[in-house]
Residue, then its C-alpha position, 0 to 999 in steps of 0.5 A: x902303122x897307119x897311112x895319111x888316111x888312118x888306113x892300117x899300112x900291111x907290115x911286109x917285113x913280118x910276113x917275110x920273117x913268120x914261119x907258120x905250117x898249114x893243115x894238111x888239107x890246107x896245103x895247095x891245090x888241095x883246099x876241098x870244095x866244101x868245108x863242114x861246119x865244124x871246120x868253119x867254125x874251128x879254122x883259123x883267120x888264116x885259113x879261112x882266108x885261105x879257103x875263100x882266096x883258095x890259096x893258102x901262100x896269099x892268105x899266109x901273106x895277108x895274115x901276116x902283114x896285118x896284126x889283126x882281122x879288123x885291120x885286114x877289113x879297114x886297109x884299102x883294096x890296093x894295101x890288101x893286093x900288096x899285102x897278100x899279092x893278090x889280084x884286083x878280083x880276090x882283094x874285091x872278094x875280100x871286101x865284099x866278105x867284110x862287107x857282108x860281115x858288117x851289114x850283118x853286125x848291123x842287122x844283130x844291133x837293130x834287131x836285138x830286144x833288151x829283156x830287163x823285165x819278166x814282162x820284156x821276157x815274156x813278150x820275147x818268148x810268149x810266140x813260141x808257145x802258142x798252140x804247144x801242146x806238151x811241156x817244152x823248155x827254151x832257152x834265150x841267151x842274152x849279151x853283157x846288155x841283156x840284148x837277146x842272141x838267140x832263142x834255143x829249145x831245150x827239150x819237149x817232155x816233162x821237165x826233170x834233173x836229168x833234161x834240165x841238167x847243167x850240161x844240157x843247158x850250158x852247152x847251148x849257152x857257152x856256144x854263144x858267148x853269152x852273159x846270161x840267159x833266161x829261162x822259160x817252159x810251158x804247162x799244158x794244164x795251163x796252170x802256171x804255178x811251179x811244181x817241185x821239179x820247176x824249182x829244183x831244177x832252176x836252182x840246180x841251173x843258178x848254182x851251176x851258171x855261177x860257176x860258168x860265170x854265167x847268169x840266170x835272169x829268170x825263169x818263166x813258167x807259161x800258162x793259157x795266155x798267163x806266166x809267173x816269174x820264179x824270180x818275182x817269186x822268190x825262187x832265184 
């Protein structure tokens, strides 16, 4: 339900009906101090509403009300003081989080770099090599627009099936979401031709995003200043 203005209005009666447990270090006046990284990246809305509101029976109120986090971050400060019984400071700290959040979406949408060619490819990654003096594997994951995510190095060493083995890759990628990833590693010959084990290893890699749903764009083999695409190649 939406207010005159399209703002979401905060469903009172569901938060009275939803019964919901907290974890234990969840409950009140026993929310700790600093969260580990995994916890904040495994917490529920819920309860990271409750971390920063540092009172876990508003963020039960506030989750409660709204279907939702997006329609949490539309409503106004007084939907979201009613809402979640909240003070006029914890609902501004709210909205300065969202805020944050969105400016921070905007950034990623500006920034991002589409890689729709091996020349594109080669321009996202070509800095990293600079003046790397052993063999190294990165790996670039890219969104359903092929808009870059982020960059990830693999390994360093001599590229071969148990460094360059699915779960190694794949870990990294599923962790952003992506749609595909690209490739690339250097030779410190300088010679940019792909050996055997450049080969095996990238059609290991294409069998195994198949699976995962999970597509390999390319894969770029760095020389002194030069590449080749083993996509160009014939190789994927």
């Amino acid at each position: 339900m939406k207010d005159l203005f399209g703002n979401p209005m905060p469903n009172l009666s569901a938060a009275q009906n939803k019964k919901r447990t907290f974890p234990d270090w969840c409950q009140a006046n026993q929310l700790p101090l600093v969260l580990s990284e995994d916890q904040m990246r495994y917490l529920s809305n819920r309860d990271l509403f409750a971390y920063i509101l540092r009172d876990p029976n508003k963020a039960e109120k506030l989750t409660c009300a709204y279907d939702n986090v997006a329609e949490i971050a539309l409503a106004t400060l007084s939907d979201l003081q009613q809402a979640g019984d909240l003070t006029e400071r914890e609902a501004q700290i709210l909205n300065i989080a969202f805020e944050l959040g969105r400016r921070l979406l905007a950034s990623e949408q500006e920034d991002r770099v589409k890689i729709d060619s091996p020349e594109s490819a080669y321009k996202v990654i070509a800095s990293h090599f600079i003046g790397v003096q052993q063999e190294e594997l990165i790996m670039v994951t890219l969104d359903t627009k092929n808009q870059v995510i982020r960059k990830h190095l693999v390994f360093r060493g001599s590229l071969s099936a148990s460094v360059c083995s699915p779960h190694t890759v794949f870990r990294l990628a599923l962790s952003d979401n992506c749609a595909s990833i690209l490739l690339a590693h250097n030779h410190p010959s300088g010679d940019p031709n792909p050996s055997a084990a450049d080969i095996q290893c990238t059609q290991a890699l294409l069998i195994a995003g198949k699976t995962l749903e999970i597509t390999v764009i390319d894969h770029l083999i760095i020389g002194n200043g030069n590449y080749i695409s083993l996509k160009d190649k014939g190789y994927m």
